[in-house]
C-alpha positions as CSV (number, residue, x, y, z in Angstrom):
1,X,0.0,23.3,-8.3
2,X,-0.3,20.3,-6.3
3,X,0.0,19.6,-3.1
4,X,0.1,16.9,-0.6
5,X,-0.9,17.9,3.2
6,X,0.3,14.9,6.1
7,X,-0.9,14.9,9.2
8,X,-1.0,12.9,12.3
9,X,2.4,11.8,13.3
10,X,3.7,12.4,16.9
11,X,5.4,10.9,19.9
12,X,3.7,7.1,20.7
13,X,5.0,4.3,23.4
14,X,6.0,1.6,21.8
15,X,3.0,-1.2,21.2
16,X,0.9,2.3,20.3
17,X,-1.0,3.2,17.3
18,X,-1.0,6.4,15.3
19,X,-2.9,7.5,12.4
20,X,-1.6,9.3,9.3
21,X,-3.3,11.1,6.8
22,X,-2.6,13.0,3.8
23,X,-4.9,15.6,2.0
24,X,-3.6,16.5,-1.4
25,X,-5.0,19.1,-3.4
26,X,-4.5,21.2,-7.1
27,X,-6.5,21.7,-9.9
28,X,-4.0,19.4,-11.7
29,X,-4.5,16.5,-9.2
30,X,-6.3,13.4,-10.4
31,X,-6.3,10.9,-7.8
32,X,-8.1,8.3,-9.6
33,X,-4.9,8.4,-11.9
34,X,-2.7,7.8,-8.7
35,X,-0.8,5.3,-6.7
36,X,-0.8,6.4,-3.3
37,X,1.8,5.3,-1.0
38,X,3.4,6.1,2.2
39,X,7.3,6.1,2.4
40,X,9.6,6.8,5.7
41,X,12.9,7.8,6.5
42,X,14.7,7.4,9.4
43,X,18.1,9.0,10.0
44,X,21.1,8.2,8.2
45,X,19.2,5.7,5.9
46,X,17.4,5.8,2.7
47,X,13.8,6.4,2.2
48,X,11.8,3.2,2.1
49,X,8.1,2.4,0.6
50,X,5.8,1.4,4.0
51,X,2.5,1.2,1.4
52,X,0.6,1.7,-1.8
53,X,-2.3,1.7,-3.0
54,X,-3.2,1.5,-6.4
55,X,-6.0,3.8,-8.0
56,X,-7.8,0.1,-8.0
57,X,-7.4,-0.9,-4.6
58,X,-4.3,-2.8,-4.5
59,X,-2.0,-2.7,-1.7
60,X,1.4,-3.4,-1.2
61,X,3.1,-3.3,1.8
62,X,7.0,-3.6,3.6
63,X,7.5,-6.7,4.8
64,X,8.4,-5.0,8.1
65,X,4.8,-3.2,8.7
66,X,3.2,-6.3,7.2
67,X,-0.1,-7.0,9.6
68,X,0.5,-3.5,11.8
69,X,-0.2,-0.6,9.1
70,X,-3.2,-0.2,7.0
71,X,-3.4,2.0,3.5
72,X,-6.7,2.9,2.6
73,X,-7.9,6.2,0.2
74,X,-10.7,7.6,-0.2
75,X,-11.2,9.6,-3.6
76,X,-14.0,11.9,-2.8
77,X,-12.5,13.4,0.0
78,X,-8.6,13.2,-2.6
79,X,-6.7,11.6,0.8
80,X,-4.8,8.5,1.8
81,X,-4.5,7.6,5.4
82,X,-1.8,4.8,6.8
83,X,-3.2,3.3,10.4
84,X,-0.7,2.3,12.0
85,X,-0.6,-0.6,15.5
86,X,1.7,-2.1,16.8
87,X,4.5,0.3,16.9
88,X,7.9,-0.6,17.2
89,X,10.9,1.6,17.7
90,X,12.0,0.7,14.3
91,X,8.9,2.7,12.8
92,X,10.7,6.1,14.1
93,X,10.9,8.0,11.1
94,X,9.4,10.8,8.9
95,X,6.9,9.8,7.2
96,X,6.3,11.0,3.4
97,X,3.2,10.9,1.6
98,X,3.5,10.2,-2.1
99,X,0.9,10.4,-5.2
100,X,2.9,9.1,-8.5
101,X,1.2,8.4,-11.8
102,X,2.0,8.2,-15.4
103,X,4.1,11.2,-15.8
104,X,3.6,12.6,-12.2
105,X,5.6,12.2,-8.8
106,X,4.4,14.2,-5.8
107,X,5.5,14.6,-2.3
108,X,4.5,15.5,0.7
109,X,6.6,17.3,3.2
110,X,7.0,14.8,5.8
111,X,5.9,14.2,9.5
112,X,7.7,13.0,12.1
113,X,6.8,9.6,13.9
114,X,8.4,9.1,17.1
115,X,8.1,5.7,19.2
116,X,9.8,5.5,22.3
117,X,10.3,2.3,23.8
């Protein structure tokens, strides 16, 4: 069974930084098959990509985190982190890790990022 483990999100002033980072894990779980991506969702809207990364290296990113959040995996260690600057109160969300390939969709179970301005 595979799993995907975030961590990192908390209460930050606005203009703060945070760092996210998600640890997946299974037998099943190739990350070099994997996009990796971070996704957010703040109340009463839909969930929203922030960032992938693809399994080589590309990243896409939200217009709206553009220049403030990083993606970045590392494969040995089967984790994705999102560093993010610049916080605004418009990042206040839970944040969701994700892990899709060709026939596979995983997801974390969220943490919470809180800016307050």
């Amino acid at each position: 069974q595979v799993q995907l483990v975030e961590s990192g999100g908390g209460l930050v002033q606005a203009g703060g930084s945070l760092r996210l980072s998600c640890a997946a894990s299974g037998s099943a779980f190739n990350i070099n098959a994997m996009t990796m991506g971070w996704f957010r969702q703040a109340p009463g809207k839909r969930r929203e990509r922030v960032a992938t990364v693809s399994s080589n290296g590309r990243t896409v990113y939200a217009d709206s985190v553009k220049g403030r959040f990083t993606i970045s995996r590392d494969n040995a260690k089967n984790t994705v982190t999102l560093q993010m600057s610049g916080l605004k109160p418009e990042d206040m969300a839970v944040y969701y890790c994700n892990a899709f390939g060709l026939e596979e969709n995983y997801w974390g179970q969220g943490t919470q990022v809180t800016v307050s301005s």
